[in-house]
PAZA-986491 format. One line per 8 residues: number of its first residue (from 0); their letters; for each residue x, z, y of N, C-alpha, C. Coordinates in Angstrom, 1 decimal, always signed. Atoms other than C-alpha are relative to their C-alpha. Last residue first. Example, Ala and Ser with C-alpha at 12.3 -4.5 7.8 and 13.67 -1.06 7.14 Angstrom:
2
1	SA	-0.9 +0.0 -1.1 +13.7 +7.1 -1.1 -0.8 +0.8 +1.1 | +0.9 +0.0 -1.2 +12.3 +7.8 -4.5 +0.9 +0.0 +1.2
END
This chain:
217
216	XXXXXXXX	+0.6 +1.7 -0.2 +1.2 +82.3 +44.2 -0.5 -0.2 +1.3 | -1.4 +1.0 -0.3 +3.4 +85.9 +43.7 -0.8 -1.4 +0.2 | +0.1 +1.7 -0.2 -0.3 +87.8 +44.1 +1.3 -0.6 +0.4 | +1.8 +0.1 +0.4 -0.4 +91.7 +43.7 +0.1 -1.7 -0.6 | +0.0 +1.3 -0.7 +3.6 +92.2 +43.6 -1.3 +0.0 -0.7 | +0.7 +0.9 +0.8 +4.2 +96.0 +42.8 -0.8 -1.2 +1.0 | -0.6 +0.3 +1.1 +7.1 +97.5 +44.7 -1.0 -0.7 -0.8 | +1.1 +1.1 -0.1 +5.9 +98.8 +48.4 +1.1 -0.8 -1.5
208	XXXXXXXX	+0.0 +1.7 -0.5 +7.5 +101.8 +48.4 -0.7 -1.0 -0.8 | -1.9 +0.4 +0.9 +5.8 +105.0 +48.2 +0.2 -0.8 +0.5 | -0.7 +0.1 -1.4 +2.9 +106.3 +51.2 +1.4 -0.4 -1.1 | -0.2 -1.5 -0.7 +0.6 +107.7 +48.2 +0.8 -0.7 +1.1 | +1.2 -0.6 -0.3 -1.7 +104.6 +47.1 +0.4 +1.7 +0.5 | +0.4 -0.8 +0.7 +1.9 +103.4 +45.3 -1.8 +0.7 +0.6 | -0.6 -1.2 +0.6 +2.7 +100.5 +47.5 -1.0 +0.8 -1.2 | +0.9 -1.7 -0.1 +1.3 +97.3 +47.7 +0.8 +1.1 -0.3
200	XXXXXXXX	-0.6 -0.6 +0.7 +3.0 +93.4 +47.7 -1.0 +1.3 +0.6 | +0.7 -1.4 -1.2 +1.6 +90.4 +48.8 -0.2 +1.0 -1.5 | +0.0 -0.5 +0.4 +3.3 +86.9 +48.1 -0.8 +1.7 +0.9 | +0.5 -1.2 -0.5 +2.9 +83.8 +49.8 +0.2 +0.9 -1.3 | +1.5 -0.9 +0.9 +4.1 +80.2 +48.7 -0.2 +1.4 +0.9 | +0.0 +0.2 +1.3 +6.5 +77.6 +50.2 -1.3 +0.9 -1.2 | +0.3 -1.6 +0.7 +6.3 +78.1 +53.6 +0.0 -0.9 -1.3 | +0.9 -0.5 +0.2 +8.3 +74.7 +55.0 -0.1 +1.3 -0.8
192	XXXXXXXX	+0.5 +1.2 +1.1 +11.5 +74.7 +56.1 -1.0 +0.7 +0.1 | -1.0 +1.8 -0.1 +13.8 +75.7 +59.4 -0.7 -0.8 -1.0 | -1.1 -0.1 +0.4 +12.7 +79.4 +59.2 +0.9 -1.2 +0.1 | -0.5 +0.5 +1.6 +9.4 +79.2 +58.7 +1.6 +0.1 -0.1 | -1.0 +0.8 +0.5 +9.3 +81.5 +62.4 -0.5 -0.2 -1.4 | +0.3 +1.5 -1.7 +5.8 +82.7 +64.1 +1.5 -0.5 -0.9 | -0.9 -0.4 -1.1 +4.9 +83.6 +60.1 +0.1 -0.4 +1.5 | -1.5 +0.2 +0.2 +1.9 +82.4 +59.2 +0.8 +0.8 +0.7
184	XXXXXXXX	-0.1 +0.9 -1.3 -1.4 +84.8 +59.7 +1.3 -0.9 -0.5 | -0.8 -0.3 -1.3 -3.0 +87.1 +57.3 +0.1 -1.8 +0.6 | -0.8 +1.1 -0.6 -5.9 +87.8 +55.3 +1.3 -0.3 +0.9 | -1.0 +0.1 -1.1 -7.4 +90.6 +52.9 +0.1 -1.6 +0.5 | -0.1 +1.7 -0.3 -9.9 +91.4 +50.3 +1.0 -0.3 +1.4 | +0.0 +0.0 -1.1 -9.5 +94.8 +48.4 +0.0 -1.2 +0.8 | -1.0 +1.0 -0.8 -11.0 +95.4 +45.1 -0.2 -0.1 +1.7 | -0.6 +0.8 +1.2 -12.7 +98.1 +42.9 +1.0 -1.2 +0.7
176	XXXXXXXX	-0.8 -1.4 +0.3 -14.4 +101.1 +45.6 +0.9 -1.0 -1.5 | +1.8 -0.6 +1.0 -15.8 +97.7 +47.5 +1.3 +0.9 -0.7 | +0.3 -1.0 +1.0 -13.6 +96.2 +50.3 -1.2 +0.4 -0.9 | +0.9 -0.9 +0.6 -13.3 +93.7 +53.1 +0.0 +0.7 -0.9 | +1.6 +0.1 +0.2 -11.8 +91.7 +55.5 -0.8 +1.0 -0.9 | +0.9 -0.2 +1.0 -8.5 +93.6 +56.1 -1.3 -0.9 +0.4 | +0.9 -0.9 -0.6 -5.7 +92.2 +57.8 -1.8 -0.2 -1.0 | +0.9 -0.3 +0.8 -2.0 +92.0 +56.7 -1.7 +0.2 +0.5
168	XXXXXXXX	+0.8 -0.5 +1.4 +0.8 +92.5 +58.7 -1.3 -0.1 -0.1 | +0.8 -1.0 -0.5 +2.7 +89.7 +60.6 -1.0 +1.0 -1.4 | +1.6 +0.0 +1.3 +5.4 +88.1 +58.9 -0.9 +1.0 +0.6 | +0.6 -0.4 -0.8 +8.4 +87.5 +62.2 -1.4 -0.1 -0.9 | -0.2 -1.7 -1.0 +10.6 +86.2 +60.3 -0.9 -0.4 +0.7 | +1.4 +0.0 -1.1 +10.5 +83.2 +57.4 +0.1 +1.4 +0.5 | +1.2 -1.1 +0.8 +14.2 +83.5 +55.1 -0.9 -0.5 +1.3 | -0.3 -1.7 +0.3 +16.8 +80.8 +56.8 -1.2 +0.2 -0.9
160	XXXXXXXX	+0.8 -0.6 -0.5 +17.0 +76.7 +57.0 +0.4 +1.7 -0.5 | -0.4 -0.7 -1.3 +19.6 +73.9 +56.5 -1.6 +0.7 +0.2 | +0.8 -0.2 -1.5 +18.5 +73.7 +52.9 +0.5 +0.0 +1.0 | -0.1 -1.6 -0.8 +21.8 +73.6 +50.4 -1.0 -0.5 +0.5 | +0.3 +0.4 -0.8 +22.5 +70.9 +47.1 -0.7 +1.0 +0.6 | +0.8 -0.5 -0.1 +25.5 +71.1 +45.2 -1.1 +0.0 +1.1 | +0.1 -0.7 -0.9 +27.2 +68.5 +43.8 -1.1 +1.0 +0.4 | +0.9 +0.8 -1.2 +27.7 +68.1 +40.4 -0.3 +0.6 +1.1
152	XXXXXXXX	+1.3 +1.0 +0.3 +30.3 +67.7 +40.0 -0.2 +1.5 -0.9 | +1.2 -0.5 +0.8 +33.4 +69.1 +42.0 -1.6 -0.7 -0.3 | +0.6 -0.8 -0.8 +35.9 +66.9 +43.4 -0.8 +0.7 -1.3 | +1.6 +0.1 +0.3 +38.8 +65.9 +40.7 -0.9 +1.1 +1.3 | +0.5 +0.1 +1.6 +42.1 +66.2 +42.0 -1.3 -0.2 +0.7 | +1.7 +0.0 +1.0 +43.9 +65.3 +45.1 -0.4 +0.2 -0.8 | +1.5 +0.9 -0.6 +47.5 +64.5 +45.5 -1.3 +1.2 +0.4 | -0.1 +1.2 +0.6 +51.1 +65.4 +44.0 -1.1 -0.6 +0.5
144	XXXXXXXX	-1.4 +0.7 -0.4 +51.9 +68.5 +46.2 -0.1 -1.5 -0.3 | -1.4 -0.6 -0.4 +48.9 +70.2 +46.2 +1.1 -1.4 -0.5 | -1.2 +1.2 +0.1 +45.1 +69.3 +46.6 +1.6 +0.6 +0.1 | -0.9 -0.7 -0.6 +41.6 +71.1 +46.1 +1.3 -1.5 +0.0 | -1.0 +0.3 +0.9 +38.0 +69.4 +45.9 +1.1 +0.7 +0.5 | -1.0 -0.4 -0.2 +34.9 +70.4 +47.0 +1.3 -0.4 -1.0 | -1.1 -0.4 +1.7 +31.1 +69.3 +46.8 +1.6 +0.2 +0.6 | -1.6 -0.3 -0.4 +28.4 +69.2 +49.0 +0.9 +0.4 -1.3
136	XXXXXXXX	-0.9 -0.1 +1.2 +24.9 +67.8 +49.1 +1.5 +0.3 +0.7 | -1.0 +0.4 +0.2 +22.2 +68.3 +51.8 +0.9 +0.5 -0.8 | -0.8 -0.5 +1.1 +18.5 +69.1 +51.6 +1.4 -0.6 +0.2 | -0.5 +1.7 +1.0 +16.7 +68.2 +55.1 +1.2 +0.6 -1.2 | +0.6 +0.3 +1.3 +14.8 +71.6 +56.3 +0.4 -1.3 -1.2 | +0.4 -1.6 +0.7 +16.6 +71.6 +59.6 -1.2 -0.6 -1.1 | +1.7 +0.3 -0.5 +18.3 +68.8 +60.9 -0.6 +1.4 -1.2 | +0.8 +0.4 +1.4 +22.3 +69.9 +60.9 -1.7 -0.1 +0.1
128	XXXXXXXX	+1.2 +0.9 -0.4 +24.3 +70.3 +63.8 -0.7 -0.9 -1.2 | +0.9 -0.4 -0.9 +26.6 +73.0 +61.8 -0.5 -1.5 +0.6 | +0.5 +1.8 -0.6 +28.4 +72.9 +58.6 -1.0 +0.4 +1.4 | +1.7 +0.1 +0.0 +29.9 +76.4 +57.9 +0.1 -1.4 +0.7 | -0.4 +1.2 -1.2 +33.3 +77.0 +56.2 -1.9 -0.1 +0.5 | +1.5 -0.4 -0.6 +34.5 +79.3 +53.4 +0.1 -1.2 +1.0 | +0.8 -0.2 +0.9 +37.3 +79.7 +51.1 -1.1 -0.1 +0.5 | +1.0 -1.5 +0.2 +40.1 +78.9 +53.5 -0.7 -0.4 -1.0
120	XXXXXXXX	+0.0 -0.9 +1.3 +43.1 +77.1 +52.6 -1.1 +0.8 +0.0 | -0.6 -1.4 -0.4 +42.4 +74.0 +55.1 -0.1 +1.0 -1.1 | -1.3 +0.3 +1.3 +40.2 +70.4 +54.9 +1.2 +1.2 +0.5 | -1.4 -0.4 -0.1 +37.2 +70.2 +56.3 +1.1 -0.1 -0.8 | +0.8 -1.0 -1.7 +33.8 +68.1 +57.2 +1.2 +1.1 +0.1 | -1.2 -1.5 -0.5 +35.2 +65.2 +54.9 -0.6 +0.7 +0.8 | -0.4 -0.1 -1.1 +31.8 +62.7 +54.4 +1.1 +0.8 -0.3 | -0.5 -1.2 -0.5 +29.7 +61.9 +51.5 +1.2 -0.3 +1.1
112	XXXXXXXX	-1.3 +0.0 -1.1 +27.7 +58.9 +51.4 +0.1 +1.2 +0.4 | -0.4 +1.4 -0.1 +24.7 +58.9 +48.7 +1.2 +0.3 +0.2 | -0.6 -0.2 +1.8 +23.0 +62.4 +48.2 +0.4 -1.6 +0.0 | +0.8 +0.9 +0.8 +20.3 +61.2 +51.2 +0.9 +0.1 -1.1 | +1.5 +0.0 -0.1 +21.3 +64.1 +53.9 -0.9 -1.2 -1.7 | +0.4 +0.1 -0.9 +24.3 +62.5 +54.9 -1.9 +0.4 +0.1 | +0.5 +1.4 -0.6 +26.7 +63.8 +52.6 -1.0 -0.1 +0.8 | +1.6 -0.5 -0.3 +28.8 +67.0 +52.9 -0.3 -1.8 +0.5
104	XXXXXXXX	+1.1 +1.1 -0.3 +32.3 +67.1 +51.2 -1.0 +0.3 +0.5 | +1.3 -0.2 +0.4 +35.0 +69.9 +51.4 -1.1 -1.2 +0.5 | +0.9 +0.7 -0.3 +38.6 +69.5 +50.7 -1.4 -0.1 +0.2 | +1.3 +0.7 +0.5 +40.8 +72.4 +49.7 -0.7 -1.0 +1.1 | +1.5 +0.4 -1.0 +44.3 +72.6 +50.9 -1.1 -0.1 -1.1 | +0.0 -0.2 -1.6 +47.5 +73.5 +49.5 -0.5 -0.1 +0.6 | +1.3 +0.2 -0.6 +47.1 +74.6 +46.2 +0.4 +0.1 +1.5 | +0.9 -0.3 -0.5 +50.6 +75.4 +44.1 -1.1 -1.1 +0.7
96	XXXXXXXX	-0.7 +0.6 -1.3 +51.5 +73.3 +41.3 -0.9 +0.8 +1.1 | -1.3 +0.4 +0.1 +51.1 +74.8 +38.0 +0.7 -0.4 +1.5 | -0.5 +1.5 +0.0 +47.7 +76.1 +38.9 +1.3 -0.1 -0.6 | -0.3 +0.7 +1.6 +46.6 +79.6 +37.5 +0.7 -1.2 +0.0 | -1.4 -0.6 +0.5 +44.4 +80.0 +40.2 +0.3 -0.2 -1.3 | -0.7 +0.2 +1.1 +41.6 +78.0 +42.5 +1.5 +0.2 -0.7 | -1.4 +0.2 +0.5 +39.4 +79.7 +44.5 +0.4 -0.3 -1.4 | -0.6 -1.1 +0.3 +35.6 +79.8 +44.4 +1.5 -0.7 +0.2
88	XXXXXXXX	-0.3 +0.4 +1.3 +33.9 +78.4 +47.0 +0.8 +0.4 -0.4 | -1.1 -0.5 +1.0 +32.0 +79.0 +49.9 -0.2 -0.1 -1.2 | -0.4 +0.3 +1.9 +29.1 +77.8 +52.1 +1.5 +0.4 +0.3 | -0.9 -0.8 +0.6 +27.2 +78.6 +55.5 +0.6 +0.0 -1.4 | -0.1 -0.5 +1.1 +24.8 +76.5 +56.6 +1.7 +0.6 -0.6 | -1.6 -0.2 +0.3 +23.8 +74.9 +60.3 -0.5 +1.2 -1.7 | -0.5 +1.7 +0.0 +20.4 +73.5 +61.7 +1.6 +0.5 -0.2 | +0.9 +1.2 -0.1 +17.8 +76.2 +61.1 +0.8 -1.2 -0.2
80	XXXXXXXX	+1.4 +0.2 -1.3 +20.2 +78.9 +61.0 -0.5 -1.1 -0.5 | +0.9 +0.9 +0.9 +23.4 +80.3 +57.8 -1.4 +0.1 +1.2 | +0.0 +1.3 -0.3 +26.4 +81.2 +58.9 -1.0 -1.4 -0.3 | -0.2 +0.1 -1.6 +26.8 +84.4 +56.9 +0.2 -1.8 +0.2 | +1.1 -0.5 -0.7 +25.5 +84.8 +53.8 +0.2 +0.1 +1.2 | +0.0 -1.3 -0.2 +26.9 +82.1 +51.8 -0.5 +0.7 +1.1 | -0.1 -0.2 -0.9 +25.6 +78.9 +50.0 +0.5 +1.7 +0.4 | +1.4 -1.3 +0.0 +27.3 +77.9 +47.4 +0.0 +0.0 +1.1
72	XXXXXXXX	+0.2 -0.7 -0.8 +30.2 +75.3 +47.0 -1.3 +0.2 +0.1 | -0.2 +0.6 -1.2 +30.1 +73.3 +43.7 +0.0 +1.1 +1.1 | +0.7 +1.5 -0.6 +31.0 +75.2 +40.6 +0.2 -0.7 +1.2 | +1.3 +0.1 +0.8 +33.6 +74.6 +39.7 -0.6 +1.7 +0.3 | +0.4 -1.1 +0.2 +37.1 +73.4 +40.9 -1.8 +0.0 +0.0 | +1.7 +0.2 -0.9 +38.0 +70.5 +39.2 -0.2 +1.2 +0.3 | +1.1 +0.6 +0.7 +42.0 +71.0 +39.0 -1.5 -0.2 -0.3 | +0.4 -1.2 +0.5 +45.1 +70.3 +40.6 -1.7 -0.3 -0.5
64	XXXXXXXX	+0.6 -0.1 -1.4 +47.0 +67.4 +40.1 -0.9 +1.3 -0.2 | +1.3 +1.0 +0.1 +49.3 +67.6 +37.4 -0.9 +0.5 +1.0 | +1.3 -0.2 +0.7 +52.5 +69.0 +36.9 -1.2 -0.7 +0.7 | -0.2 -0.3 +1.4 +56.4 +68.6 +38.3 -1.5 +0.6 -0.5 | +0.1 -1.5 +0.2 +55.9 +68.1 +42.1 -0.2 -0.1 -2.0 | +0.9 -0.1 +0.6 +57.1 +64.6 +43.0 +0.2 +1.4 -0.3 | +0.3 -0.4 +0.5 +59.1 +62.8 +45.7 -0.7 +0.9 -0.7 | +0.8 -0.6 -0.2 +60.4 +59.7 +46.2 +0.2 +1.6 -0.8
56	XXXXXXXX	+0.1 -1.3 +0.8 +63.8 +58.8 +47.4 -1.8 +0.1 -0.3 | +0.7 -1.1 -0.1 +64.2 +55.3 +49.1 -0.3 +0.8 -1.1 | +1.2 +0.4 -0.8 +66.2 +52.7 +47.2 -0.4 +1.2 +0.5 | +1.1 -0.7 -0.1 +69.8 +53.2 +46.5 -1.0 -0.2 +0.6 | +0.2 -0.4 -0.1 +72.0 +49.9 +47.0 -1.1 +1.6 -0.2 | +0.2 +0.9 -1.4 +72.4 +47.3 +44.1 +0.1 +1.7 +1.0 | +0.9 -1.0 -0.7 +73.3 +48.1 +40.9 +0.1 -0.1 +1.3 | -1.2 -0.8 +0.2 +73.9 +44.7 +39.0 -0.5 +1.2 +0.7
48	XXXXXXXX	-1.0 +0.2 -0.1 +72.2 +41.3 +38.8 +1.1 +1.4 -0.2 | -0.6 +1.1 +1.2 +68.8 +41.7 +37.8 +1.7 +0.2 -0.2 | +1.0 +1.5 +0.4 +68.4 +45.1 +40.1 +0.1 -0.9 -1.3 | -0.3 +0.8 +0.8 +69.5 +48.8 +39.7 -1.2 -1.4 +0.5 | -1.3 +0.3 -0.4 +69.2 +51.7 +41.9 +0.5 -1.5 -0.7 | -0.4 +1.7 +1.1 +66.2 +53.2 +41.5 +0.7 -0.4 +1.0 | -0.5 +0.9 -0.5 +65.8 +57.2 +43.1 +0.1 -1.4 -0.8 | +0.3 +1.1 +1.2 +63.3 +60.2 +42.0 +1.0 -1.5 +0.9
40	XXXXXXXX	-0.5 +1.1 -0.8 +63.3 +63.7 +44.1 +0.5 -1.1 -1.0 | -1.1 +0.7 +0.5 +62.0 +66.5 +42.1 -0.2 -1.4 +1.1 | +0.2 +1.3 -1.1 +59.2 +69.6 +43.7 +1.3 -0.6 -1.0 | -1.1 +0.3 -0.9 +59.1 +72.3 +41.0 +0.0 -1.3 +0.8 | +0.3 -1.0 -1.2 +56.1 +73.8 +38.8 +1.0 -0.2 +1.4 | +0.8 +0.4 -0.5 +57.6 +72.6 +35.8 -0.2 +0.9 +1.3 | +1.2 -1.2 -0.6 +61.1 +73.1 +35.7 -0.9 -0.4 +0.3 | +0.8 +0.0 -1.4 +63.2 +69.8 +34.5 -0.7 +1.5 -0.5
32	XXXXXXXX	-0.5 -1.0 -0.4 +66.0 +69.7 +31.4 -0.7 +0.7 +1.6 | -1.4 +0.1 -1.1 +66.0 +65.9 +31.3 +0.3 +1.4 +0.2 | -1.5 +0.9 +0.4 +64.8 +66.2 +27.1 +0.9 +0.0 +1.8 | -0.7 -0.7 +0.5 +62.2 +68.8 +28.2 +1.5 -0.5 +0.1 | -0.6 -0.9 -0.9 +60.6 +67.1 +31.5 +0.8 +1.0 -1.3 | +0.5 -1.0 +0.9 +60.0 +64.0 +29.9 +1.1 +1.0 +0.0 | -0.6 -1.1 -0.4 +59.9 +61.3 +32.9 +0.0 +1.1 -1.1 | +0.7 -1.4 +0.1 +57.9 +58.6 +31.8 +1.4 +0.3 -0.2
24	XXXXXXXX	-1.2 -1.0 +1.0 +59.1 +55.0 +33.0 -0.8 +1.2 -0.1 | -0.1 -1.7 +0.2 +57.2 +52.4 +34.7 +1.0 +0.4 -1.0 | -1.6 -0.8 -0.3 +58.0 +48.8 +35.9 -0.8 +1.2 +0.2 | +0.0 -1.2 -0.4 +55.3 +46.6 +34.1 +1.2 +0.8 +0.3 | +0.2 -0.2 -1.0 +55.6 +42.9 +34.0 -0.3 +1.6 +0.8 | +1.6 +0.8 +0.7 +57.2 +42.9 +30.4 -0.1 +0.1 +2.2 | +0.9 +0.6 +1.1 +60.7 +43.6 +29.8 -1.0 -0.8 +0.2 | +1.2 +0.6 +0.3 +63.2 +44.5 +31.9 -0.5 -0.6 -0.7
16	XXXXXXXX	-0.3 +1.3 +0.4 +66.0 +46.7 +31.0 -1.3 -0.2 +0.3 | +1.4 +0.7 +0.1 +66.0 +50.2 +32.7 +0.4 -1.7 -0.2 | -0.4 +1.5 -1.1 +69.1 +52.4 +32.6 -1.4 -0.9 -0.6 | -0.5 +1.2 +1.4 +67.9 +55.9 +31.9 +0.3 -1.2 +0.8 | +1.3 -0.2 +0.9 +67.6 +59.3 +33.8 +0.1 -0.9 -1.4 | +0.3 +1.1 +0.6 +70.7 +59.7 +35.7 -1.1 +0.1 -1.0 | -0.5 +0.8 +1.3 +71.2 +62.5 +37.8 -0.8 -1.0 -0.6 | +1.0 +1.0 +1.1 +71.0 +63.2 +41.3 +0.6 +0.0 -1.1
8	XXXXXXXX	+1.7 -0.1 -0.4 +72.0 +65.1 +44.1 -0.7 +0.0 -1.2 | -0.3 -1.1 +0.9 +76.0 +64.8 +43.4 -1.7 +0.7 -0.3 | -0.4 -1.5 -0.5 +75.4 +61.4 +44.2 +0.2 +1.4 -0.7 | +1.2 -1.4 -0.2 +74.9 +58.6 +42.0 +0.6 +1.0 +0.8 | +0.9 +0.2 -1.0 +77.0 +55.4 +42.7 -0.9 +0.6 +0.1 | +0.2 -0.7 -0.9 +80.2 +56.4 +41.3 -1.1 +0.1 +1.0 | -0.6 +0.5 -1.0 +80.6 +53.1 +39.3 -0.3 +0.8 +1.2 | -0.7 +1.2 -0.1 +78.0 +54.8 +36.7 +0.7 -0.7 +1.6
0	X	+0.6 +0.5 -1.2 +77.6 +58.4 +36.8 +0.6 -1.4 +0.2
END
């Protein structure tokens, strides 16, 4: 420990001669004897002239930012109306460095400009005052000790709307001993988006369930 100016804190890494305009160094965690997975504290001490003062401490968590998680946030089944959406995503394990927050994006409706809407360990989160039927993008990132990583690509893109309620049943126009002619009504709720198609389903001609799809179009 040169002229006693390292603590008992620290050890010495290397003495740094300048060279070029670049002031880096790599760290290689065999040769100093480092734990990955461990927070380390990092000091420079040396100017032109001689060793000067200790500079501020930084410091660093021994591995690498954490990493894409994948896919993008889903929607989930709670939390989900006309003008709010309910998403979750998967956790990320295995890291080297724990996970101390996830990030979650939501842009403005046009897949351009994303936004923060949270940031906390949960797995879940619901977006709320949202225009109903407008597609929005969302993607997730996690973060521990050293930053940020990669958000997730590609983002994913939710409805704010539900399933259509309130399907009224079914009303007969007409018959012959070969086919049956029917009509109905829209729903009174779409749900937050438009109807998309119709389907019309029939039971067994005994009182079973209703399992064969006549017309998915």
């Amino acid at each position: 420990m040169d002229g006693g100016l390292l603590t008992s804190s620290f050890s010495k890494l290397t003495t740094y001669v300048y060279a070029t305009h670049l002031f880096t160094f790599t760290v290689d965690r065999v040769a100093n004897s480092m734990t990955k997975g461990l927070n380390y504290r990092f000091m420079f001490s040396r100017n032109a002239i001689g060793y000067s003062d200790f500079s501020d401490s930084s410091r660093v968590g021994l591995g690498p930012l954490p990493s894409q998680p994948t896919p993008s946030p889903q929607r989930d089944v709670v939390g989900n109306s006309p003008t709010s959406i309910g998403l979750k995503w998967n956790e990320l394990v295995g890291e080297t460095l724990e996970v101390l927050e996830y990030r979650l994006y939501m842009d403005d409706g046009n897949g351009v400009i994303f936004n923060m809407i949270y940031k906390g360990i949960d797995l879940n989160h619901i977006a709320t005052n949202l225009t109903s039927g407008i597609g929005y993008s969302f993607k997730v990132s996690a973060v521990n000790f050293n930053g940020e990583g990669q958000q997730s690509s590609p983002p994913s893109v939710i409805k704010s709307c539900i399933v259509p309620s309130g399907v009224q049943a079914p009303q007969l126009i007409g018959s012959t001993s070969t086919t049956v002619t029917l009509r109905w009504t829209q729903p009174l709720s779409n749900g937050g988006c438009p109807i998309q198609s119709y389907a019309i389903f029939r039971d067994d001609g005994a009182n079973g369930d209703f399992v064969t799809n006549m017309d998915a179009a």
